[in-house]
N, C-alpha and C positions, 0 to 999 in steps of 0.2 A: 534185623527185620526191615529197616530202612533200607537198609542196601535190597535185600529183594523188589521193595517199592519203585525204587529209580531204576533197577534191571529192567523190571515189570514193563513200564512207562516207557524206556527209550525203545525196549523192543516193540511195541505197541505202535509207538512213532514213527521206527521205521517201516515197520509194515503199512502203516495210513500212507507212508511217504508216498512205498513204493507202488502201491494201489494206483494213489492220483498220478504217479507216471504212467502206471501201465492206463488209465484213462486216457491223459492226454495222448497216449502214441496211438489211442482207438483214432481211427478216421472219423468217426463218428461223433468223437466229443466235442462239444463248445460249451465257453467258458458260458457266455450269456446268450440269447438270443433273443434278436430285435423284431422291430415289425414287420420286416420283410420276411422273415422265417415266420412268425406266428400267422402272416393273413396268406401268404404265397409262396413259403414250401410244404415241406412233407408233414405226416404226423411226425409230434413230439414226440413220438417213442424212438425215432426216429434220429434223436437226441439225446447226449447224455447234457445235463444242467445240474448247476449248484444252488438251484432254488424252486421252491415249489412250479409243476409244471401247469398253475391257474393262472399265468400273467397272460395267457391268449386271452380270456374274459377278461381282463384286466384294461391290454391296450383295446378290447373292444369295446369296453366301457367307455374309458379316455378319447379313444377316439367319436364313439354316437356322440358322447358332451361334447367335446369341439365342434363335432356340426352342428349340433341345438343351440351353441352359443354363440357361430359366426353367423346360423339363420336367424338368428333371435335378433343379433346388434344389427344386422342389414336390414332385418325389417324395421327396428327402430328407426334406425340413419332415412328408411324409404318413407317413412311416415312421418320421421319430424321434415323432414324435408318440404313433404306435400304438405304438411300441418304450415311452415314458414311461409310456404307462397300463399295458401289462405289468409294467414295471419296477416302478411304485408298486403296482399291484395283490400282485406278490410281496413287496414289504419292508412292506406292509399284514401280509401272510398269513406272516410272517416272524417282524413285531414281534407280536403275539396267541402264534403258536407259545413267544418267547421268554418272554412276560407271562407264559402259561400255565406253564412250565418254573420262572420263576423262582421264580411260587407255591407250585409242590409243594415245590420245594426250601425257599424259607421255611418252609412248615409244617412240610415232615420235619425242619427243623432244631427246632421245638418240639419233636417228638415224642422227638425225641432228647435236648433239655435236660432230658423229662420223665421220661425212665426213670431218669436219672441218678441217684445214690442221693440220698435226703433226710442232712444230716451230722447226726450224733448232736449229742446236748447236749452233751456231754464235750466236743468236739473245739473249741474256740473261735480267735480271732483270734490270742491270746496265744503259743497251743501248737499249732498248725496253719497249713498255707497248703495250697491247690491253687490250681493254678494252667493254667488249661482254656484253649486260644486256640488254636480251629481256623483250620487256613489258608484255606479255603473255608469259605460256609456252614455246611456238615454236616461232620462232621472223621471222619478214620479212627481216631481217639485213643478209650480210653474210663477208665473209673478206675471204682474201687468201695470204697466206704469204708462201716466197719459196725462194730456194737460185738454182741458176742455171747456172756454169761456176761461173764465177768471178759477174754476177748478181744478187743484192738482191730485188724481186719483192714483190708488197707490194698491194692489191686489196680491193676495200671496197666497198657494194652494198646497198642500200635502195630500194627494192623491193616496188612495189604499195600497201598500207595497211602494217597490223600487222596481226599476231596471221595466224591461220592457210592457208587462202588466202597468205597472204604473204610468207609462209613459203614452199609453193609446189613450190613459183615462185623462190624461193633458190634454191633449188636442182638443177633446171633448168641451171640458173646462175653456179653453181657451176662445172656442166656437163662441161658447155660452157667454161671454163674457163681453165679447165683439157685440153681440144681441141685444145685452143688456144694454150699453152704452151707447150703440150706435141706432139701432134701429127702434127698442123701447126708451130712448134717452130718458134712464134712469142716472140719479145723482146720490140719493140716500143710500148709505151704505147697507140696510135692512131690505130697501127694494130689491139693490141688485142680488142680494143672497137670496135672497126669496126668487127671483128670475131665473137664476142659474139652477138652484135646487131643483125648479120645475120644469127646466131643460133637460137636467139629468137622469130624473126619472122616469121621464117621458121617453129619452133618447134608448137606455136600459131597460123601460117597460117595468118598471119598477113593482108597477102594480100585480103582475102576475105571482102565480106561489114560486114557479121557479127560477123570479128574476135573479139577474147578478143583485150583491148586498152590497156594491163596491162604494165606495161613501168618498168624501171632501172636507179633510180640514184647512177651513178658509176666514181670513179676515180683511176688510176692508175699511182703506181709507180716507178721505175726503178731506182735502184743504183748500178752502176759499179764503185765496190769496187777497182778496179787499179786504174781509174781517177777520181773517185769521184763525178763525175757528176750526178743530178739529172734527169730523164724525167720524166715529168708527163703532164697528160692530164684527164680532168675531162667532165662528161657531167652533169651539174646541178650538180657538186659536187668540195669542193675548197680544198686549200690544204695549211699552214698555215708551215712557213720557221723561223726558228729563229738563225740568227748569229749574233754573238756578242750580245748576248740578245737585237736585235733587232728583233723584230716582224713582216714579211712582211706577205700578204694574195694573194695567185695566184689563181686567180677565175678561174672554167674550165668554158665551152663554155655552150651558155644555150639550153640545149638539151637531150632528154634522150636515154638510150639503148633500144631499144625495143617501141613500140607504132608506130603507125601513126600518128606524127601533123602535118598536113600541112603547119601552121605559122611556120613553125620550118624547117630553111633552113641553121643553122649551122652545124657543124662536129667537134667532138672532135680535136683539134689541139695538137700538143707533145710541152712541151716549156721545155726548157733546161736550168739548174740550177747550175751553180759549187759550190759545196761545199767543205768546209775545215772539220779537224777532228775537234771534240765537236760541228760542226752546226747540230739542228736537224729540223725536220719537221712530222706535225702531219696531217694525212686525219684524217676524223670524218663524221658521218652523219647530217642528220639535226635533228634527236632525240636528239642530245648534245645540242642545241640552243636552240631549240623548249622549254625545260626542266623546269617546273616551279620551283621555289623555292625561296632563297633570305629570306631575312627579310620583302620584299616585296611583296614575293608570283605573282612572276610576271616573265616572260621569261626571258631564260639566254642571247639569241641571242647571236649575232655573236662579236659585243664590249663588251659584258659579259664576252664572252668565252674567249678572246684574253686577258682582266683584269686577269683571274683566271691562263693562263698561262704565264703574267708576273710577279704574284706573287709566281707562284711556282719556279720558275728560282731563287728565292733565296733559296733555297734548294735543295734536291736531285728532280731534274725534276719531272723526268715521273711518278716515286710514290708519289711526293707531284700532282701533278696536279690530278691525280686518287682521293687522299684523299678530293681533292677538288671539285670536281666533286659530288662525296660522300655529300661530306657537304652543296654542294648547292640544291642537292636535299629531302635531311634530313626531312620526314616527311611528304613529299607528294606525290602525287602518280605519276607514271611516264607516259607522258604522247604518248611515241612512244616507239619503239624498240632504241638503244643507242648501237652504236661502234665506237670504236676510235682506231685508230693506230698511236703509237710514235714512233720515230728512233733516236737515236743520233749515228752518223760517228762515 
């Protein structure tokens, strides 16, 4: 029975063999056919093949996607292209706008170091510090120091915000400030606050419903040099005494220059201080406190700060307390505008 099996099979075989010779000796047979016979010869019958005779819809399938996908990527290629020259044309028209922005800001920062007050003779390295470090370019901080008669006055402002807002509201201050002492020759440090405040709101129109709120934390100081006496008077700003390297803090009254708050029914008050020679005392903003830094990376505040200036009291004051200052912020970014003003009698 096997052996019929294998008879069966080879003669089978050779009959298939001989089939696909008698095929191939057709003029007509091809083994495969390409694209050139399926788009631009004869009909497929036309042909004998060893595979279904649908590869015409096939390569014309293959071929429509290839054109859909070289028109597809070239209109991409055509449109990110036109998209890039937009794109660079705008961060062209970008980078000039910022160029332009950065220079006024440069400049107004001159115009701003230049109003500042020139320091008297009196006031030297020994027996003074300020210490000016806007957080942006232009700083909302301003200060004003001046000798007048036997008067040494001593001004320091925290304007609403930083950086340029803050910095138009200086000028302003600073105007005011000029008025107070030069042209109302005010000396009380309760006058001039009271002066300025009434410049401010006048200048901002304060009084209308939809004026700016923009306000002034400011304190002032007065030392007459024959008696030694201190006056100061702060609004939302303190003022920090150290005799006999003791440390006191005299809080001003909580209020600002400038704004409308209605919860807000104190008045700068003048308090009167006698000092001896070697007592000094330091105004500062709240940018000093605010300050992060530390090993901690955590605010200087107000028991911070009073740490940092009784460790500098064992050295030369007012440039150890600077380097210190320095060092607490060593590395991080600053988080307001920063002024401080020292005296020592």
């Amino acid at each position: 029975m096997i052996r019929i099996y294998i008879i069966s099979f080879l003669f089978l075989s050779f009959l298939s063999s001989a089939q696909m010779d008698a095929f191939k000796n057709d003029p007509h047979y091809k083994e495969h056919i390409g694209i050139k016979e399926s788009f631009w010869g004869s009909s497929e019958d036309d042909f004998m093949v060893c595979y279904p005779k649908s590869h015409r819809s096939l390569f014309a399938t293959i071929f429509g996607l290839g054109l859909v996908t070289v028109g597809a990527i070239t209109f991409a290629l055509v449109t990110q292209r036109k998209s890039n020259k937009k794109l660079s044309a705008v961060n062209k028209l970008i980078e000039e706008k910022n160029k332009d922005l950065t220079d006024s800001i440069n400049y107004s920062s001159r115009i701003q170091n230049a109003i500042l007050p020139q320091i008297p003779e009196s006031f030297n390295a020994h027996n003074s510090l300020i210490y000016y470090k806007p957080k942006d370019t232009v700083s909302g901080d301003t200060y004003w120091v001046d000798e007048i008669s036997q008067y040494k006055i001593f001004i320091i402002a925290d304007c609403t915000g930083h950086g340029v807002p803050g910095a138009l509201l200086t000028m302003l201050v600073n105007s005011s400030v000029q008025k107070a002492l030069f042209e109302n020759d005010l000396i009380n440090p309760t006058a001039i606050l009271g002066s300025i405040n009434t410049q401010i709101k006048t200048s901002l129109k304060q009084n209308l419903p939809s004026a700016v709120q923009d306000s002034v934390d400011m304190s002032v100081a007065v030392l007459n040099s024959e008696t030694l006496e201190l006056q100061f008077a702060g609004a939302n700003s303190h003022l920090f005494i150290i005799k006999n390297n003791v440390i006191d803090l005299i809080k001003g009254n909580k209020c600002t220059v400038g704004s409308v708050q209605e919860h807000v029914t104190e008045h700068p008050t003048t308090i009167s201080i006698q000092m001896n020679k070697q007592d000094s005392f330091i105004l500062y903003t709240d940018g000093v406190v605010d300050q992060i830094g530390g090993s901690k990376k955590q605010k200087l505040k107000r028991s911070g700060f009073q740490q940092l200036i009784e460790s500098s009291l064992k050295n030369s004051f007012l440039s150890s307390l600077s380097a210190s200052l320095d060092e607490w912020k060593h590395g991080n970014e600053q988080v307001d505008d920063i002024t401080l003003i020292g005296f020592t009698v």
